[in-house]
N, C-alpha and C positions, 0 to 999 in steps of 0.2 A: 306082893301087892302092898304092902303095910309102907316099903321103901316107898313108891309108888305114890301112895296117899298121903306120904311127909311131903315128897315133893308138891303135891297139891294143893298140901295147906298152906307151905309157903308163898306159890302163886297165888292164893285167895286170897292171905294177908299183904302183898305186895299192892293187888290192886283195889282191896280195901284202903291203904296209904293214898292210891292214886285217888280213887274217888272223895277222901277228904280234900286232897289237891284241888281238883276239879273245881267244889264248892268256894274255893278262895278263890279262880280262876274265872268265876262265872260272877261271883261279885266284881271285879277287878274288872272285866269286860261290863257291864252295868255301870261302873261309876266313869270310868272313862267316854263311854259314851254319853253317857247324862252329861259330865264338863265340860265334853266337846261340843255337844249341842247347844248349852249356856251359853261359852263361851264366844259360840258363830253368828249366833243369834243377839244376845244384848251388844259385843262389843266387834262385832264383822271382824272374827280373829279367826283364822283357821288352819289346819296344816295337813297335808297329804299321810304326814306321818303317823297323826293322833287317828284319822279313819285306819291306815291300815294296821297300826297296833289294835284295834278293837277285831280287827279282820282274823288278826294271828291269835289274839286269844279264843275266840271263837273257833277257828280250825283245832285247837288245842285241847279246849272243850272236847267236843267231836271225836277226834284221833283218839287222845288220849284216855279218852271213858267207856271208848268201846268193850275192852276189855271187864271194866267194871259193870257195864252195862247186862255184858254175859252171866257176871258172876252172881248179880242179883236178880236172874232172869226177869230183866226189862225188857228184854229185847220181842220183839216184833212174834206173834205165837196164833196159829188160829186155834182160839181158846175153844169154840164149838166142836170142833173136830174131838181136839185132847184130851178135854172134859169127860168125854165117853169113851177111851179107852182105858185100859189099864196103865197102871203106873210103870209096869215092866215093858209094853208095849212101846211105850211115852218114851223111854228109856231105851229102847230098841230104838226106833224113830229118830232119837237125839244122836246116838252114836253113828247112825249113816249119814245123817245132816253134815255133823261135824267131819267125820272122813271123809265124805266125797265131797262137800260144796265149803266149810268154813277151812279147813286147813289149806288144802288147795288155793285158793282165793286170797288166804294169804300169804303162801308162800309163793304165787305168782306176784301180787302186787311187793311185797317186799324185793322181787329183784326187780322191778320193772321200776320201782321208784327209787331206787339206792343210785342209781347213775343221773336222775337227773340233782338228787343231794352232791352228787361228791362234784361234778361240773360246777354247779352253784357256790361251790365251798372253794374251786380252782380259779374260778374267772374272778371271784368277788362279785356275782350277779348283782343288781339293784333294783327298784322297781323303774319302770318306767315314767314311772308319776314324780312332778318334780317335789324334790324334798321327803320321795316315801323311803322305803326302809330295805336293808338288806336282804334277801329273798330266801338265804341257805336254812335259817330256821325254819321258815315256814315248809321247805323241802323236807327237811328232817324229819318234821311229822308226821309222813306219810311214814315210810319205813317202820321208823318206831312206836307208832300207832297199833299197824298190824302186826306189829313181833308181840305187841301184849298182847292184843288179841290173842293172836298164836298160842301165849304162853297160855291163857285162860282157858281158850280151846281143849287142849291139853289135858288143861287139870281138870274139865268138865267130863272132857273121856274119859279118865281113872275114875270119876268118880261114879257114871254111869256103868263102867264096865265093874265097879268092887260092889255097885247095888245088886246089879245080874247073880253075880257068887254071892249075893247074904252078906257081903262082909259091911256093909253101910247100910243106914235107911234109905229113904227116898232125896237123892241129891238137888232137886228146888233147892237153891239157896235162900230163896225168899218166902218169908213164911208167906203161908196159904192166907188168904184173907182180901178182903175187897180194898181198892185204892182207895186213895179222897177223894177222889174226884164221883166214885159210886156211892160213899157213905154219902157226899155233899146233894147228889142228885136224891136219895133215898130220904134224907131229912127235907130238902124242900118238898117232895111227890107227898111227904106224911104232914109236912104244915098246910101247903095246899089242901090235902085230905079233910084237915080240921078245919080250915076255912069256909070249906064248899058245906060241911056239915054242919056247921053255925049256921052258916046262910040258910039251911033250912030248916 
């Protein structure tokens, strides 16, 4: 198990690397689209190529963060359901999710997508939009999108399955605690509070 759970670490830290990535990737789709839109707007300039580079970072985004996404459990959870059971239960739940529906799914999509990458990579695909951009990166993404995934997958099983045997804590990678977006709704509900109570 201990083997098991180096290999884990190393996938957490791999796509901890990626979700820094990501954050330069999401600036970099933001300012190219900001230029682009200056730029069509004050000086009627525009190119097929500058939209679909904002397209391909975006799918990049996407692809590429899923993986991170898992590792910091952002991902998608009915929190009512969870909430009330036990951690070991939660943990039981995760490992049949991940075996029957996440590994699966991407190890179908990894081969269903790697032939139309390597066609794209044979012909020299191009977009059909005049002036747009070579297609084979944007194929790539899909494959190598869900192999991180995969890989995350993975290391999320070792780590639910070494919480079952005692040998970890609770594997959440992300601390417990409310988002911004609840701290920000719970500060306005308590300014509002004091507002309504001046007023009277």
């Amino acid at each position: 198990m201990s083997a098991l759970l180096g290999l884990s670490r190393v996938i957490d830290a791999f796509n901890e690397l990626i979700g820094k990535l990501i954050r330069w990737l999401v600036l970099a789709t933001v300012l190219i689209s900001a230029v682009n839109a200056i730029v069509r707007k004050a000086f009627n300039i525009g190119s097929n190529a500058y939209l679909e580079v904002q397209w391909y970072l975006f799918a990049a985004v996407f692809m590429l963060g899923a993986g991170y996404a898992f590792l910091r459990n952002a991902h998608v959870r009915i929190d009512f359901i969870s909430s009330k059971l036990s951690k070991r239960t939660n943990a039981m739940i995760d490992i049949l999710g991940i075996v029957v529906f996440v590994i699966p799914l991407c190890l179908i999509l990894i081969t269903l997508s790697w032939p139309f990458f390597v066609n794209a990579w044979n012909t020299g695909e191009m977009s059909s939009n005049a002036g747009g951009l070579i297609r084979w990166p944007v194929y790539l993404l899909v494959p190598v999108g869900f192999s991180i995934l995969l890989a995350q997958s993975v290391s999320e099983l070792v780590k639910r399955i070494a919480f079952l045997k005692g040998a970890i804590p609770e594997p959440i990678s992300v601390e417990s605690g409310k988002s911004d977006e609840e701290l920000l709704a719970e500060e306005l509900a308590a300014e509002a509070a004091k507002k309504q109570a001046g007023e009277r």
